[in-house]
C-alpha positions as CSV (number, residue, x, y, z in Angstrom):
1,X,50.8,248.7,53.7
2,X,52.2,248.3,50.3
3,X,49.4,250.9,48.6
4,X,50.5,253.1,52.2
5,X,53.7,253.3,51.2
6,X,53.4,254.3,47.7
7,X,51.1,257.1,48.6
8,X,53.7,258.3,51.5
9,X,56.2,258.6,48.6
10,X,53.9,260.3,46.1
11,X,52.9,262.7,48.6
12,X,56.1,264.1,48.9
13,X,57.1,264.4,45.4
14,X,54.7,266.0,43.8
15,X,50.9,267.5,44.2
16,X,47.9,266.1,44.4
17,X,48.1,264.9,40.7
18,X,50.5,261.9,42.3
19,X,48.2,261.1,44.7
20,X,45.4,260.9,42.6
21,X,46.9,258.6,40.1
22,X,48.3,256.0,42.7
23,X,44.5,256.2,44.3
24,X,43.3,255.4,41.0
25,X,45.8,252.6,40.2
26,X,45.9,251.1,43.4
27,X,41.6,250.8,43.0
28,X,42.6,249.6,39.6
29,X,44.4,246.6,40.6
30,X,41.9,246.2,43.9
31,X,39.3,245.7,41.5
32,X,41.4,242.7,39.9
33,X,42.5,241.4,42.5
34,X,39.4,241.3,45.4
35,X,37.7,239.6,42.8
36,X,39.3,236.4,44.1
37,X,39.7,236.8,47.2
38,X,37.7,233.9,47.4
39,X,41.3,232.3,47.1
40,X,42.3,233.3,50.8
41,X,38.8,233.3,52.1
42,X,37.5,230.5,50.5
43,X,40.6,228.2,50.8
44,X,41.1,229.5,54.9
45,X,37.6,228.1,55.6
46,X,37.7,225.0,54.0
47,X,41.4,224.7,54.8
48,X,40.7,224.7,58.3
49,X,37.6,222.4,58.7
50,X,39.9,219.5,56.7
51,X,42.8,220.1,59.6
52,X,39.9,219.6,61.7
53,X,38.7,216.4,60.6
54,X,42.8,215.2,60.1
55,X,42.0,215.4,56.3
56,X,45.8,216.3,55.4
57,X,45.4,215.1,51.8
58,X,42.5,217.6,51.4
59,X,44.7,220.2,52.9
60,X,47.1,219.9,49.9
61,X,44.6,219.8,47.6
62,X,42.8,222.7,48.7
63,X,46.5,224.4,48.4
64,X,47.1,223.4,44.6
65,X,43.5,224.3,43.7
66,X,43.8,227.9,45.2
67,X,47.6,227.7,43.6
68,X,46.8,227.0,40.2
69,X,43.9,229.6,39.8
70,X,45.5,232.4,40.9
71,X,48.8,231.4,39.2
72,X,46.9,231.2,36.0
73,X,44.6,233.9,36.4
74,X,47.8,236.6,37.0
75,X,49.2,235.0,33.9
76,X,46.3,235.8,32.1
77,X,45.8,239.5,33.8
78,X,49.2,240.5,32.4
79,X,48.8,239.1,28.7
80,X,45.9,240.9,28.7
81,X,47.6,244.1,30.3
82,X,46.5,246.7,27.9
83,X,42.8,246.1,27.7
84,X,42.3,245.8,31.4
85,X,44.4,249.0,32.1
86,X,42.2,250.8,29.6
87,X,39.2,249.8,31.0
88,X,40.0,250.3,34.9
89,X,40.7,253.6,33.5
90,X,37.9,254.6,32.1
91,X,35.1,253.0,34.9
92,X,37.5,255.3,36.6
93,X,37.1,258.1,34.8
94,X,39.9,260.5,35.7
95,X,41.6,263.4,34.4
96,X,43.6,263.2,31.1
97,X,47.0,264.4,33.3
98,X,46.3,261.8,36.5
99,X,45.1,259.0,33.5
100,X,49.2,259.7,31.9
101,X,50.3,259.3,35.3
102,X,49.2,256.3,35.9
103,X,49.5,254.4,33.3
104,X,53.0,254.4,34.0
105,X,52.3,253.3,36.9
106,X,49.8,250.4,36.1
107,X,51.9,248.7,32.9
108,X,54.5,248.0,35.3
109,X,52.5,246.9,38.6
110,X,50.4,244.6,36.3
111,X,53.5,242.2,35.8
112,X,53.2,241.3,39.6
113,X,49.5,239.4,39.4
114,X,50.9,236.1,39.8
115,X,52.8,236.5,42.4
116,X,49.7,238.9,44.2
117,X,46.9,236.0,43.2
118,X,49.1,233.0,44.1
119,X,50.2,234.8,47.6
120,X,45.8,234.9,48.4
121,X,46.2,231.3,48.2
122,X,49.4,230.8,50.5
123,X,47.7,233.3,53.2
124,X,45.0,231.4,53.5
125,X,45.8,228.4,53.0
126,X,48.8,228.9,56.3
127,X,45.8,230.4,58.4
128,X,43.4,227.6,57.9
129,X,46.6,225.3,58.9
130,X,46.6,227.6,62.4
131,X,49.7,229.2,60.9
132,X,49.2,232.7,60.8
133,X,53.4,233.4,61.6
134,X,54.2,232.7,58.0
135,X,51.5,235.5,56.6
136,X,53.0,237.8,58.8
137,X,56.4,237.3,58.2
138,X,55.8,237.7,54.2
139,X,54.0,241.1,54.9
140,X,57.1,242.5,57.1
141,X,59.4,240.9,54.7
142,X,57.5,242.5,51.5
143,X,57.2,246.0,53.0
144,X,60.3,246.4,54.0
145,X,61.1,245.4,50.9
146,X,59.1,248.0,49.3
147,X,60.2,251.1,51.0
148,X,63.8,249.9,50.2
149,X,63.7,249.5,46.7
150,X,60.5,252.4,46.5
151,X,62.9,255.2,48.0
152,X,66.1,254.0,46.2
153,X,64.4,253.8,42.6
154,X,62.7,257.0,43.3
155,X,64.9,259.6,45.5
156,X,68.3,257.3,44.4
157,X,67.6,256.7,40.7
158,X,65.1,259.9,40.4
159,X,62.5,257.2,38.5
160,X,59.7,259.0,39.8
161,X,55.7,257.4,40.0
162,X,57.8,254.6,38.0
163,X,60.2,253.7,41.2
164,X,57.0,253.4,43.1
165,X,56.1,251.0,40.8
166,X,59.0,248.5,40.8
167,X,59.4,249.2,44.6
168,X,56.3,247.6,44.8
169,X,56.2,244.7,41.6
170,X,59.5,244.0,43.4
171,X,57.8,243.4,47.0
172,X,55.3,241.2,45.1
173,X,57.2,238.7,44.2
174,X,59.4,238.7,46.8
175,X,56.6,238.2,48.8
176,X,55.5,235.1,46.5
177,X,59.1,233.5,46.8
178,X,59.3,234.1,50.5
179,X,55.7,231.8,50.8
180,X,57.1,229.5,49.0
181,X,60.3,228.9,50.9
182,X,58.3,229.1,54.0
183,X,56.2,226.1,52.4
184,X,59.1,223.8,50.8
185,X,61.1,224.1,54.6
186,X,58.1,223.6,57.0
187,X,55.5,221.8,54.9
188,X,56.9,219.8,51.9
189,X,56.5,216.5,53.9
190,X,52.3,216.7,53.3
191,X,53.2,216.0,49.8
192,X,53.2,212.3,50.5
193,X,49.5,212.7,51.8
194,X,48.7,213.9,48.4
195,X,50.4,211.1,46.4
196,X,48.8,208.3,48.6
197,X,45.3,209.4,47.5
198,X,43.2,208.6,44.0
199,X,43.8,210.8,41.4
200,X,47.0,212.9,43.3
201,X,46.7,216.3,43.4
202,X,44.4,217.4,40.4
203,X,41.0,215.0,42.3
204,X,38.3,214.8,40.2
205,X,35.5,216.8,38.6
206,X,33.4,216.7,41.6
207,X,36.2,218.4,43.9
208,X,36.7,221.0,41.9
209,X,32.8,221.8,41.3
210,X,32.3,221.5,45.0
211,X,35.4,224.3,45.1
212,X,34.0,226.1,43.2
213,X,30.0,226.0,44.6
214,X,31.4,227.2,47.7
215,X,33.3,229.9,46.8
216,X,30.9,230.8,44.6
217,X,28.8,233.2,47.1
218,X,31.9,234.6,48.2
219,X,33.3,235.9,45.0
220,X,29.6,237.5,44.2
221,X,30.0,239.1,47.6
222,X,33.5,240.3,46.5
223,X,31.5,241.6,43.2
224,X,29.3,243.7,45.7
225,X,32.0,245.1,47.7
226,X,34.4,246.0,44.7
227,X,31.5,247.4,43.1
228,X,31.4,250.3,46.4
229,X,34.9,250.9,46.0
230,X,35.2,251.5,42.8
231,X,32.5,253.8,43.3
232,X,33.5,255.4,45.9
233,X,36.9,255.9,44.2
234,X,35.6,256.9,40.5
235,X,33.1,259.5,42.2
236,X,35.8,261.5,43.9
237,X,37.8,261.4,41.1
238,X,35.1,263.0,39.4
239,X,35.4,265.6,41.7
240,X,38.8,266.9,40.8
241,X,42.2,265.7,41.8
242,X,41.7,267.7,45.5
243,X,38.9,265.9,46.4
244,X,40.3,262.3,45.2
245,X,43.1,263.1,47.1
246,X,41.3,263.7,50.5
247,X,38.8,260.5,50.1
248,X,42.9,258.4,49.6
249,X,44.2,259.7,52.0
250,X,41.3,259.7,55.0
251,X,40.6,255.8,53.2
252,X,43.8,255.2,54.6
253,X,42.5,255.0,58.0
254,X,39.8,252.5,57.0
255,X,42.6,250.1,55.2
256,X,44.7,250.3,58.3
257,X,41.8,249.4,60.5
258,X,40.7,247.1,58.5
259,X,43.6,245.0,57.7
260,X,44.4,245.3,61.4
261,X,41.1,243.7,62.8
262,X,41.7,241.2,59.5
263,X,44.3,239.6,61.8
264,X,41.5,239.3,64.7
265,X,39.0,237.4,61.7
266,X,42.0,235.6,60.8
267,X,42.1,234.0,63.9
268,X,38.2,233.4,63.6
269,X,38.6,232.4,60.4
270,X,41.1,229.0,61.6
271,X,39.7,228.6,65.0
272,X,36.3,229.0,64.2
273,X,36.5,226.8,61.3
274,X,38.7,224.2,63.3
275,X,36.3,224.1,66.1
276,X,33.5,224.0,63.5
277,X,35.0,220.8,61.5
278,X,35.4,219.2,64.8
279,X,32.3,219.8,66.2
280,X,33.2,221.4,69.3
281,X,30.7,224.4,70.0
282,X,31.8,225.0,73.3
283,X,34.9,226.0,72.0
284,X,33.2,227.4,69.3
285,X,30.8,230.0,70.9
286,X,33.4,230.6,73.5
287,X,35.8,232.4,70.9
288,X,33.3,234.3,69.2
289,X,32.3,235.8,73.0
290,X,36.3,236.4,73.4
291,X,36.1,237.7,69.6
292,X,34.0,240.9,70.5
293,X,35.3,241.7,73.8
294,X,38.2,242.1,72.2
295,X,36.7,244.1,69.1
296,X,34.8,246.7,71.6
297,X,38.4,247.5,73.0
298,X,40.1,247.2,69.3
299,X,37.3,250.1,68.4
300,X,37.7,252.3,71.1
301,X,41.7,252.3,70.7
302,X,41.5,253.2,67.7
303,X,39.1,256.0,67.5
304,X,40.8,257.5,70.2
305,X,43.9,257.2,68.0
306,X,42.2,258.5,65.0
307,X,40.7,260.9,66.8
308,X,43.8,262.6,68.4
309,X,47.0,261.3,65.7
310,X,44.9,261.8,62.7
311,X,45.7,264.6,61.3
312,X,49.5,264.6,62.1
313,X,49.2,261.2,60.5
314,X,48.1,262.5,57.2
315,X,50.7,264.8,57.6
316,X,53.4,262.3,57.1
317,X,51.6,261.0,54.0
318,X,52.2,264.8,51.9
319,X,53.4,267.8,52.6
320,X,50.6,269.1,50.0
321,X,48.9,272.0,51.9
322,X,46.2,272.5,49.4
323,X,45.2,268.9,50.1
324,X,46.1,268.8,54.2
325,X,43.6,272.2,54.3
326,X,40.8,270.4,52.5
327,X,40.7,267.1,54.8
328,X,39.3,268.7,57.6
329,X,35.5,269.1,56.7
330,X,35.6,264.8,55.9
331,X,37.9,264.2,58.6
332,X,35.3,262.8,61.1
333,X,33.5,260.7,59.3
334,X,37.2,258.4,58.6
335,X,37.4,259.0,62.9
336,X,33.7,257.3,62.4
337,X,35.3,254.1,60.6
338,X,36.1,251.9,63.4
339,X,32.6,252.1,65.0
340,X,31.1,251.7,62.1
341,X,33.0,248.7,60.8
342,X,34.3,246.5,64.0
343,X,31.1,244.6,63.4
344,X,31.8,243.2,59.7
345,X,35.4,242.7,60.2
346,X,35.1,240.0,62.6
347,X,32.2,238.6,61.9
348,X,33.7,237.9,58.3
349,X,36.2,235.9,60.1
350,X,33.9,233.9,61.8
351,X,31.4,233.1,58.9
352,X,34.3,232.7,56.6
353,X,35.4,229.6,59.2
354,X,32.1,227.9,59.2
355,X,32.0,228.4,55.3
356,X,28.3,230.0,56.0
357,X,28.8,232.2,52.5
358,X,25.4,232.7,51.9
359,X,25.4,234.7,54.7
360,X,28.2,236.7,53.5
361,X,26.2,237.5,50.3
362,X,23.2,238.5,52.2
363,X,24.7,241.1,54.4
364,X,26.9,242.7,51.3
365,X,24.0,243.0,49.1
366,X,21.9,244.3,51.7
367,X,25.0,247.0,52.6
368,X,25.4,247.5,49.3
369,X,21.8,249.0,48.8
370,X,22.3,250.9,51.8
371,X,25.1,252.8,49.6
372,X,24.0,253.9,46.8
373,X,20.5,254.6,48.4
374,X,22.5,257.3,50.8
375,X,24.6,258.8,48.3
376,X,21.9,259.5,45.6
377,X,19.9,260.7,48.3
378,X,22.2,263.3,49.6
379,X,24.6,263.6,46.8
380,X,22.8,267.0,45.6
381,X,22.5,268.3,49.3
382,X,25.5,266.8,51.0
383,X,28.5,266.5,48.3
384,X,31.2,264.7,48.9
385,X,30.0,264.2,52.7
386,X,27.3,261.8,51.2
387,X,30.1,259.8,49.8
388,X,31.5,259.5,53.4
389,X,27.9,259.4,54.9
390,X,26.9,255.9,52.4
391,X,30.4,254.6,53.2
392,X,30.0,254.3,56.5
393,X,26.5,253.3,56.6
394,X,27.6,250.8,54.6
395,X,29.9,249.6,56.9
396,X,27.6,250.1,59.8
397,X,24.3,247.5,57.6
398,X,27.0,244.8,56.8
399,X,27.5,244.2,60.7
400,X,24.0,244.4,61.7
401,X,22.9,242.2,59.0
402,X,26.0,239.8,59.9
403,X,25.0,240.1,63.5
404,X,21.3,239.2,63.0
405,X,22.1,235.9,60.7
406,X,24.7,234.7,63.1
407,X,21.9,234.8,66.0
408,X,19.8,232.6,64.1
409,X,22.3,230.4,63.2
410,X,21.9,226.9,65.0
411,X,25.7,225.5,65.8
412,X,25.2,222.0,66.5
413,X,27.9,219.3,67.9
């Protein structure tokens, strides 16, 4: 919602030159940052298998772990600033006007990795403790926020593409502080837990190899999936600040499906992995049959949504007519995103909860494949529709694959 905001402001102050550069600086920093998201998934899983065995003690030090990475890899992201900036921009590749625009928009968004990479921790962290209140209450809290101080810095303070910026390096460490309140009033009494045990919060060698063995498979499969897209982002940029402004603004109907069916894997994600720790597969296989009755309705809704608000919606995001006029040839295939993605949303959720992340490789690489084999294929024929063709095949192979390892999959009590 954060990235939604910014290009709702963009839109409306300038052409499709805006919109382009946050695309390309929002996929800059999604690279970065999706790279460890093995800090929320990874730390959610195992989070919630330790509440499930009464493992409190592991529960904090699965926190600190998660903490002290992401802390320390933001600190590192933004002494580096400079380097990483130039090279998102040129794997990128865009034009030398949308490159100016955002780097102004990047040097001041970088100084908000921290808090970002420390919050992955704190989300899920509270949703493998069945707390998934506290995530939501930061994202409210952070975007509103954001369009506060966005639309006062830019419309109040005319600070242009760099309002958007502190609106939203603002919202990120609000976000960050707002965690960690929620944390020192509800949680700080687990710290005892954490002092009774051998060798206190920093365990030993073995727990942080074992950390990092099985996130390992998770933040290869985040490799995979930055790797489409960037791709998808750095080949419509290559076709000209139109075009990479239709692909951001129809890919905001995939991020609004996807984080919405995120809270549905979520919930997978700490009740599956609950049920898992505890051995209860009853419980177990009766949430994953609950889990995709409620995804086939969740998928209808919203392609029936998409279907018949779409284009009004895009409407609130510019008021570029050049751009508006050349959405409609793509526009189907976004309409196409929720059937083609229900699948891998929630199944993520499960197989994130039962930590099975060889699983999660396995479907990513295979989707992956799927990709880049559609677009080269059709590239020369299809255009920018073989973009949108690959993407949601890819979608589509990540679910089937997903579906046909979880069928084999032998949950024992």
């Amino acid at each position: 919602m954060l990235g939604l905001c910014d290009v709702a402001i963009v839109g409306h102050i300038g052409d499709a030159h805006y919109i382009a550069a946050i695309s390309v600086g929002t996929m800059i920093f999604n690279v970065l940052y999706w790279v460890f998201g093995f800090l929320r998934m990874g730390t959610g899983g195992m989070t919630s298998q330790a509440l499930g065995r009464r493992d409190l003690a592991e529960d904090m030090r699965l926190l600190l772990r998660a903490l002290s990475i992401g802390f320390g890899m933001g600190v590192l992201f933004v002494l580096l600033q400079k380097p990483v900036i130039d090279i998102g921009l040129w794997a990128m590749g865009p034009s030398a006007d949308i490159s100016r625009l955002c780097e102004r928009y990047c040097f001041i968004v970088i100084w908000g990795a921290p808090a970002v990479l420390s919050l992955y921790g704190f989300t899920g962290w509270y949703v493998g403790m069945q707390n998934t209140r506290f995530p939501m209450f930061v994202s409210i809290f952070q975007n509103i926020i954001n369009v506060i101080a966005s639309l006062s810095l830019v419309f109040g303070a005319h600070l242009d593409i760099e309002g958007v910026a502190f609106g939203t390096l603002i919202a990120q460490w609000s976000g960050f502080l707002i965690a960690v309140s929620f944390w020192l009033i509800n949680y700080r009494r687990l710290w005892k837990h954490l002092k009774d045990t051998v060798g206190g919060w920093r365990g030993n060698l073995r727990d942080w190899g074992e950390f990092f063995k099985v996130n390992r498979d998770i933040f290869i499969r985040t490799v995979f999936i930055v790797a489409v897209s960037l791709s998808f982002t750095a080949i419509g940029s290559r076709q000209g600040a139109v075009i990479l402004a239709v692909n951001t603004l129809l890919m905001e109907f995939f991020t609004i499906f996807s984080y919405f069916t995120d809270g549905f894997a979520y919930a997978g994600e700490a009740l599956g992995g609950k049920y898992y720790g505890a051995k209860n597969v009853k419980a177990f296989k009766d949430l994953v049959k609950s889990f995709f009755q409620l995804g086939f309705i969740i998928m209808l809704l919203f392609t029936l949504i998409y279907a018949i608000a779409g284009k009004p919606f895009l409407s609130l995001l510019t008021s570029d007519r050049n751009v508006l006029e050349a959405v409609g040839p793509y526009f189907y295939w976004a309409v196409a995103i929720p059937f083609a993605g229900v699948a891998a949303f929630l199944l993520d959720g499960i197989f994130v909860g039962i930590m099975n992340t060889k699983g999660l490789l396995t479907s990513s690489v295979v989707a992956v494949i799927c990709f880049f084999t559609v677009y080269f294929l059709f590239r020369n024929i299809l255009g920018n529709h073989a973009l949108w063709l690959a993407f949601d095949i890819y979608l589509l192979a990540r679910g089937v694959v997903e579906a046909g390892i979880y069928l084999k999959l032998k949950i024992e009590s």
